[in-house]
N, C-alpha and C positions, 0 to 999 in steps of 0.2 A: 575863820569867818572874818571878812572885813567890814568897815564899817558902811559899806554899800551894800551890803546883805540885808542890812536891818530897814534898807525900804523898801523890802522883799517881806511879803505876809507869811509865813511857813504855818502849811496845814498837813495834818495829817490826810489819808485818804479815806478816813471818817467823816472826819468835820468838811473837807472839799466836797462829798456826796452829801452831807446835811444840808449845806448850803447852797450847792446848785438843785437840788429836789424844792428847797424854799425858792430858789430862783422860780423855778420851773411852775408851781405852783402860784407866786404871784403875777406870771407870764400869761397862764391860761387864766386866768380870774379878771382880768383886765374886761374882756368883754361884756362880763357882767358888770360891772361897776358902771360900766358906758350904758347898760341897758337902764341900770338903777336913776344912774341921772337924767339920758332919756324919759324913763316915765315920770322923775319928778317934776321933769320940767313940760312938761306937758297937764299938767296938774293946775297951771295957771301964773299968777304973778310971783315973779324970781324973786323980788323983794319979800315978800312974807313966806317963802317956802325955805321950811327950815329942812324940810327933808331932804331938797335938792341942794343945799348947801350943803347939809354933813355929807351927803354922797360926794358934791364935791373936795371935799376937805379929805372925805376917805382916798379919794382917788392921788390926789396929792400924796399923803403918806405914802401909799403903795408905790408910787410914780419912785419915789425919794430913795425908796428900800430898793427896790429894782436896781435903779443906778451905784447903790452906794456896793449893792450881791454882784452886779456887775463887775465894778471896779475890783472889788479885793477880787476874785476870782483870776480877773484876766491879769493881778499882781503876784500871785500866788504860785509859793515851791511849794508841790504835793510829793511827799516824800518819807521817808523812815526818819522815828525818832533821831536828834543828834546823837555824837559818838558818847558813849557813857567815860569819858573822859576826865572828869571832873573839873571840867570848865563852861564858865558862866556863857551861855547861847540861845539862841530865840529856841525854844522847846523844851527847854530844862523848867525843873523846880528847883529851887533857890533856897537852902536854909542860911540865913543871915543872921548876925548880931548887930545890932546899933551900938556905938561909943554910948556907953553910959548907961547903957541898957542888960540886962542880967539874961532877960528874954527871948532866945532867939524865934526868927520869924521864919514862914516857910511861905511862897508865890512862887507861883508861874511865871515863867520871862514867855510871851507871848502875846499875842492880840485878843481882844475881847471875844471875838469870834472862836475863838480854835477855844476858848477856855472856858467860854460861855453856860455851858453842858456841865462844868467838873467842881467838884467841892472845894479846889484852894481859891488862893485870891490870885485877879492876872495882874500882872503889873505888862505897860508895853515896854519893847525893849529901843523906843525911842522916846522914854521919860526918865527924867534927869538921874532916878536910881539906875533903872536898866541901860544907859548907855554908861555909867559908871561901874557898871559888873560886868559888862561883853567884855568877855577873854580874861578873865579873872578867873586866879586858879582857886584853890580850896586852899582857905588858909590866908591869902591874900587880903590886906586891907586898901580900899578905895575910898576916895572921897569925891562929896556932892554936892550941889546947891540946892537950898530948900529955897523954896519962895518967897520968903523973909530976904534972901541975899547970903544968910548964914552959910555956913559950912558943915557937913554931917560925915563921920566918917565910918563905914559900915564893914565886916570884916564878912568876907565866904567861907561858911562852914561847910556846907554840899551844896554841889550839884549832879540832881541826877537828870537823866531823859524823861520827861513825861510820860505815864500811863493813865489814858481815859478809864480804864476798867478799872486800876487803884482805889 
């Protein structure tokens, strides 16, 4: 995987039909919202009608979600889990240790979307951890920038391919 992969969304063919069925659903619902503000605004003066404002404001969000279902879709590799390889790639789960830390962690290297639905945590595999684990084997130590400017240096203990049904 290169590092031009990762501005490529990877979805399953789960989570691609959850989110074009949400597409699709806030596509046809659109009419209504236009009928909603329609009769609010028919209601009288726009300045004291709160209900023709939240219609408006509803329509806005939905407008928002539309284009953002759009974009990842039309960005999106719909395909089978990564190779179970035991290297760090957008699809995997991640068991890591922190320098200094006893506790290893487990996350999803993936987008909010594909991981939305599942019990671990996502992290994207374009923040400063996940592009510091892409292609990192098991066993392998990388290092990071945390926010502060500091340095974090975090070890891959697994990586496996995500299962939604896990």
């Amino acid at each position: 995987m290169t590092v031009s992969d990762t501005q490529v969304t990877w979805l399953t063919q789960e989570a691609y039909d959850r989110l074009k069925t949400e597409l699709d659903e806030l596509i046809e619902n659109r009419p209504v919202i236009a009928a909603e503000i329609n009769a609010r605004r028919e209601e009288g003066d726009l300045r004291e009608n709160g209900g023709y404002h939240a219609a408006r404001e509803e329509q806005g969000k939905q407008e928002a979600r539309i284009r953002q279902l759009q974009e990842l879709l039309r960005a999106a590799k719909v395909g089978e889990p990564p190779a179970n390889d035991g290297v760090a790639a957008p699809g995997m789960v991640l068991t890591v240790r922190y320098d200094g830390d006893d506790e290893p962690e487990e996350f999803l290297l993936a987008t909010r979307e594909e991981g939305a639905h599942g019990p671990v945590e996502v992290y994207s595999p374009n923040s400063p951890l996940g592009k510091a684990l892409l292609g990192a084997k098991e066993g392998e130590t990388r290092e990071y920038e945390l926010p502060n400017g500091s340095t974090m240096k975090v070890t891959l203990l697994k990586a496996v391919p995500y299962n939604a049904a896990a």
